[in-house]
C-alpha positions as CSV (number, residue, x, y, z in Angstrom):
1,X,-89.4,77.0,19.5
2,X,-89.2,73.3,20.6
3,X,-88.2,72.0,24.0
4,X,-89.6,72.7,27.2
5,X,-90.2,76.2,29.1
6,X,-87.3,76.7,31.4
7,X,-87.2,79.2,33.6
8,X,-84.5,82.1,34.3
9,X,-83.2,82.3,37.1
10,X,-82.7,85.2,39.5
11,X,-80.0,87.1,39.6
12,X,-78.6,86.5,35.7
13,X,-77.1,83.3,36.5
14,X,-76.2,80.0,39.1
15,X,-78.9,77.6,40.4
16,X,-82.9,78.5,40.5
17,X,-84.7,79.5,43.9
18,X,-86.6,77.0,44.5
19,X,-87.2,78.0,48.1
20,X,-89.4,80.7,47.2
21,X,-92.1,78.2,46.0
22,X,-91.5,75.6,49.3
23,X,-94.2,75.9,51.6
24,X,-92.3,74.3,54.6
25,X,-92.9,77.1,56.6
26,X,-96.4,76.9,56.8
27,X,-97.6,79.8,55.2
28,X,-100.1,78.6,53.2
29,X,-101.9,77.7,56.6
30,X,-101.2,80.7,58.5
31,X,-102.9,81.8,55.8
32,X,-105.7,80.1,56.0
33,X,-106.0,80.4,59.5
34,X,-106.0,84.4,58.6
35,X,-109.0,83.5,56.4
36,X,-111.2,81.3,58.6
37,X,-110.6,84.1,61.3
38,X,-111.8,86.2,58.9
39,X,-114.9,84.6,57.9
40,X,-115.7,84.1,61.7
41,X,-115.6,87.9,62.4
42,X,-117.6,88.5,59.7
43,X,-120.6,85.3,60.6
44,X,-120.5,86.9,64.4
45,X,-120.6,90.4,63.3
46,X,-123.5,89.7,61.0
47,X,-125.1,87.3,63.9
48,X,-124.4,90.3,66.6
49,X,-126.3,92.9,64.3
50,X,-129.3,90.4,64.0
51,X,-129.4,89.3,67.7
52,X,-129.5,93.1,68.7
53,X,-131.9,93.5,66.3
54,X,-133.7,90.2,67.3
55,X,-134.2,89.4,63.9
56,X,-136.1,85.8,63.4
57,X,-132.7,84.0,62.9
58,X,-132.8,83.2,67.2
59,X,-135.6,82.0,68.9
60,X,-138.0,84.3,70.3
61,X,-138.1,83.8,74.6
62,X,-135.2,81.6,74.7
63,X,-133.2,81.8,77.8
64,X,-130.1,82.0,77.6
65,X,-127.4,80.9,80.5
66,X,-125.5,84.4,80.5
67,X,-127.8,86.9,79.7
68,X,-130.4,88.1,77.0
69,X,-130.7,87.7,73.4
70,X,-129.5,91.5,73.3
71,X,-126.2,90.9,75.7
72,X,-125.5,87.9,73.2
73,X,-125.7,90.2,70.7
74,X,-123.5,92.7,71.5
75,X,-120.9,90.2,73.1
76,X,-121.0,88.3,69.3
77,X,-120.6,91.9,67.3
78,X,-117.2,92.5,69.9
79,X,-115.7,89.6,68.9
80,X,-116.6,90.2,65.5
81,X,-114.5,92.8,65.6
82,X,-111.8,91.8,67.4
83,X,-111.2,88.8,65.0
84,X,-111.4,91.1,62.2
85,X,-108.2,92.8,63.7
86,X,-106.4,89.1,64.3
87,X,-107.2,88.3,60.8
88,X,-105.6,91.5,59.9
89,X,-102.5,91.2,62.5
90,X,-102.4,87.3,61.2
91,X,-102.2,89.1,57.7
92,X,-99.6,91.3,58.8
93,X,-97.1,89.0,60.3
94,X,-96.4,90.8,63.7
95,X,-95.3,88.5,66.5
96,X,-98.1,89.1,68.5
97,X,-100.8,88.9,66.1
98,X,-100.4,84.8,66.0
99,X,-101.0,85.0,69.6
100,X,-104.3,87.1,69.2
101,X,-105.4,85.1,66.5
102,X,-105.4,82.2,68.9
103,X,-106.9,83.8,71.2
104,X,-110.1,85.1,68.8
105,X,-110.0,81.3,67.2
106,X,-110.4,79.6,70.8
107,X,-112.6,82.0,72.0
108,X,-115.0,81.0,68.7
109,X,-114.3,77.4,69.2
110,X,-115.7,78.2,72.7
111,X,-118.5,79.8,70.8
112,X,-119.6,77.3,68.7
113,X,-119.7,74.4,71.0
114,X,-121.9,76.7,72.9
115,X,-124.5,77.0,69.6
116,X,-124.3,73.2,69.2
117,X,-128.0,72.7,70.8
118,X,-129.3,75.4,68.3
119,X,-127.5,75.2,65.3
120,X,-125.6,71.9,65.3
121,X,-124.6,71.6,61.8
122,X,-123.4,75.1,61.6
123,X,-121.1,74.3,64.9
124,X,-119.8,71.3,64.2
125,X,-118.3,72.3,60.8
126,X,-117.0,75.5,62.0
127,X,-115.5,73.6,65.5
128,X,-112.9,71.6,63.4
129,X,-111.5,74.9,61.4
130,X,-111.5,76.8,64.6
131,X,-109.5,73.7,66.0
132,X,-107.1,73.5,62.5
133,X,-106.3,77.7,62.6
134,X,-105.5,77.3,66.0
135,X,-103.3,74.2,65.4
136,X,-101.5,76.3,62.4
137,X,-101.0,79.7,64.3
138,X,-99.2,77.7,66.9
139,X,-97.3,75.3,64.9
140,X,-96.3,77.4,61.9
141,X,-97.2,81.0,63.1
142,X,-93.9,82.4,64.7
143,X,-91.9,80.5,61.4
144,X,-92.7,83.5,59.2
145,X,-90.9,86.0,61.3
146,X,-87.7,83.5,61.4
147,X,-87.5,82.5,58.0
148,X,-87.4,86.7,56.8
149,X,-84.9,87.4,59.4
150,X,-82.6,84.3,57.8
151,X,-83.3,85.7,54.4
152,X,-82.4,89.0,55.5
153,X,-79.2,87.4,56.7
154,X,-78.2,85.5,53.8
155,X,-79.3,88.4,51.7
């Protein structure tokens, strides 16, 4: 065997699919945003279950502008669970789950600007990939649903 690998292509014969290995559509960061969604739900699940359980991760006798430690807590394990659902929806590809996912990423990005005072390193490296998910769901997000339907067409 000498020469270089070359690859079949599809279909017995013509030019390769190249398209199928372009990432102009953005799915590589719809992706991602699916993953940092993820990761979010699972960092405000785990930080819900602790503030409930006021574990020594917050500060004892803090006051808080909205309510108690324990109304923190249960507001942060809610949206834990509702981002794991966008992540999921994100996953998916329904129209509507780009949307949602938005919706969960702002709503951390709200979140962690609001932590800032108490765990600043924490927020402001989370802050930017909240603001890069949401920047990727809305640019490339609704791409994925267009480019199946003009394969489906041209299939």
């Amino acid at each position: 065997m000498s020469g270089a690998y070359t690859p079949v292509p599809r279909g017995g014969g013509g030019a390769l699919d190249y398209d199928e290995y372009d990432d102009a559509r953005g799915q590589g960061l719809v992706t991602f945003a699916g993953v940092m969604i993820m990761i979010a739900a699972v960092l405000n699940t785990l930080y819900g279950i602790a503030a409930i359980d006021d574990a020594n991760v917050f500060v004892k006798n803090a006051r808080f502008v909205f309510a108690d430690l324990n109304t923190l807590g249960w507001f942060l394990l809610a949206l834990g669970i509702v981002q794991f659902f966008a992540a999921l929806a994100i996953w998916r590809g329904v129209s509507w789950g780009r949307w949602f996912g938005v919706g969960c990423a702002s709503a951390n990005a709200i979140l962690q600007t609001m932590w800032m005072p108490a765990f600043p390193l924490l927020a402001m490296t989370i802050l930017p990939l909240d603001i890069l998910a949401i920047w990727a769901l809305c640019w490339y997000g609704g791409r994925r649903r267009a480019y199946r339907a003009g394969k489906a067409e041209g299939a």
